[in-house]
C-alpha positions in Angstrom: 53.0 147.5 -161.6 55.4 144.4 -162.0 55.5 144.2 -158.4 52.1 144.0 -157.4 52.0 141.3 -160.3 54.7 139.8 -158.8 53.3 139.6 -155.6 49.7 138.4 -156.8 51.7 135.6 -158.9 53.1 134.5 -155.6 50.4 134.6 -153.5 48.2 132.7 -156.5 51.0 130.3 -156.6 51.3 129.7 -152.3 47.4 129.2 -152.8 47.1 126.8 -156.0 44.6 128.5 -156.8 43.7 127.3 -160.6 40.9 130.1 -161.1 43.5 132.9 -160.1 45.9 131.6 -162.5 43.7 131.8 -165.4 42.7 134.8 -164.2 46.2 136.6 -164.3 46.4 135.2 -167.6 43.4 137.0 -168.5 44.5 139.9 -167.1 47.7 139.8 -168.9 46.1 139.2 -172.3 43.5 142.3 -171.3 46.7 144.2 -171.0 48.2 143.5 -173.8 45.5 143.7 -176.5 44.4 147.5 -174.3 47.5 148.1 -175.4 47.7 147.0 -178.8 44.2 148.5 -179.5 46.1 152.1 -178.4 48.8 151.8 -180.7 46.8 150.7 -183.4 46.3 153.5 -186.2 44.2 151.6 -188.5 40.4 151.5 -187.2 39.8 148.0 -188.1 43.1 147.0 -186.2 41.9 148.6 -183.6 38.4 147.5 -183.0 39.6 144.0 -183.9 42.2 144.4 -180.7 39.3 146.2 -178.9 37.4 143.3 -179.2 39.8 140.8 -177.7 40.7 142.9 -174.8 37.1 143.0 -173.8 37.0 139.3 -174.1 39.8 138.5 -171.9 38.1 141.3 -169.6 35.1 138.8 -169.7 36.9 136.0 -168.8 38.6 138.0 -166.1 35.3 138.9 -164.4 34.4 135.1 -164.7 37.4 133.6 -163.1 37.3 136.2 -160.3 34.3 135.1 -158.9 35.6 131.9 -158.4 38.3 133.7 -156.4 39.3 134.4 -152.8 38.5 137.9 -151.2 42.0 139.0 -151.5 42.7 137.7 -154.8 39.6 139.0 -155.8 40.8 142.5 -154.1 45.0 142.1 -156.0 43.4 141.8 -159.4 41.0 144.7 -159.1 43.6 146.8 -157.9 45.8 145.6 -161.1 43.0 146.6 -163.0 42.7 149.8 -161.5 46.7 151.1 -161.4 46.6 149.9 -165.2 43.4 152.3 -166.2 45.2 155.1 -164.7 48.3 154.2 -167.3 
């Protein structure tokens, strides 16, 4: 996983792409608040955590569409190898 990240980071860095940088961050945030939400034992943690990972999710969807086809193509494929975590 931290390659492919590493690789979109550089590709979104080559391109100066401002949408695919707050999209990573999104992504990032998505990750870590899926993450929190499945370590999270107490149900009102965890919906709370729920909550905010589906919001950066959002913002995710709305910053890829400003994206190239193969930015568009290195996040969804982020998304995908995390889901099978």
């Amino acid at each position: 996983m931290k390659k492919i990240t590493f690789a979109i980071i550089m590709t979104f860095t080559f391109t100066g792409s401002i949408y695919a940088n707050e999209c990573l961050e999104s992504l990032n945030k998505y990750n870590e608040y899926s993450d929190l939400s499945k370590d999270a034992t107490d149900n009102k943690i965890k919906l709370k955590h729920e909550s905010a990972s589906m919001d950066y999710l959002k913002k995710v969807s709305i910053y890829c569409d400003h994206l190239k086809e193969e930015e568009r193509e290195d996040i969804e494929q982020v998304l995908e190898d995390y889901k099978k975590k």
